[in-house]
C-alpha angles and dihedrals in degrees: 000000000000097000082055100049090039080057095049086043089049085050087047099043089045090041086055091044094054094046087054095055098047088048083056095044096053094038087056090043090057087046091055091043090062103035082064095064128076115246117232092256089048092055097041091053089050100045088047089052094047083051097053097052097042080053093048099052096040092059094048099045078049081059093042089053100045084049096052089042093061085038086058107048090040084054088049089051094053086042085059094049088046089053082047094046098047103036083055083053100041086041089213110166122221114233085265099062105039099113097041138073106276103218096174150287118292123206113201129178112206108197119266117033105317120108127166145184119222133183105230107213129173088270095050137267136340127194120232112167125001112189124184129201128251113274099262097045129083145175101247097184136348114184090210119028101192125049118191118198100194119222099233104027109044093218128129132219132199122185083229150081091247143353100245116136122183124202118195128190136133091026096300140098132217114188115211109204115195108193120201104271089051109263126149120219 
């Protein structure tokens, strides 16, 4: 009788043992399970800071764009005095003026944000090319409002003291500075 009840006492014991085991087994697992997951707090950090930063670099690449807009008109406006410029020197005459005297190529800013290039002949002036700004971007002040590059010569003249223009929009402003052989800074 005793070997039997010491072997009923070794299956329970090993029948314990093993129960224990798979108890362990299952509580660690569940531990596990939930150890693999973000808590709120986690997410919500993680999402802010995300924000921030998208915030951060839309507003600057606003600011990038604005910046490259007024870069652009003001280059568009250099691009029109170096037609000007070249065409004086090269004395090429547009279709309207073929059978007239060419004097020169006038450059005139109308304010708001209209600018144009005309071919000065003997009968007057013909338009060649009229170019406006952007929408959000003006000419807030031009000391002189028509330039002439003269045909022969190769001068320039401004009706006024400098050829500083200045173009304003998104809160900024970009000067323009024509000096007297033509040349756009």
């Amino acid at each position: 009788m005793r070997i039997r009840l010491f072997n009923c006492s070794i299956v329970q014991l090993l029948t314990k043992k093993i129960a224990i085991s798979e108890r362990k087994r299952a509580k660690q697992y569940s531990n596990e399970a939930m150890q693999q997951g973000f808590t709120l707090v986690e997410l919500i950090v993680v999402f802010s800071v995300a924000a921030v930063i998208s915030v951060i670099g839309i507003a600057a690449f606003v600011s990038y764009n604005q910046t490259q807009s007024l870069n652009t008109a003001a280059g568009d406006i250099a691009n029109m005095f170096n037609v000007a410029k070249s065409r004086a020197a090269s004395g090429v005459k547009p279709s309207s003026c073929s059978s007239q005297t060419l004097s020169g190529y006038q450059i005139s800013i109308s304010m708001p944000r209209t600018y144009q290039l005309d071919a000065v002949c003997s009968s007057g002036n013909y338009n060649i090319l009229t170019n406006t700004l952007p929408s959000a971007i003006s000419f807030s002040s031009a000391n002189s409002t028509i330039f002439t590059f003269y045909v022969l010569t190769g001068g320039l003249t401004m009706n006024g003291l400098d050829g500083t223009i200045v173009l304003s929009g998104f809160d900024k402003n970009k000067s323009i500075t024509v000096d007297l052989s033509g040349n756009v800074r």
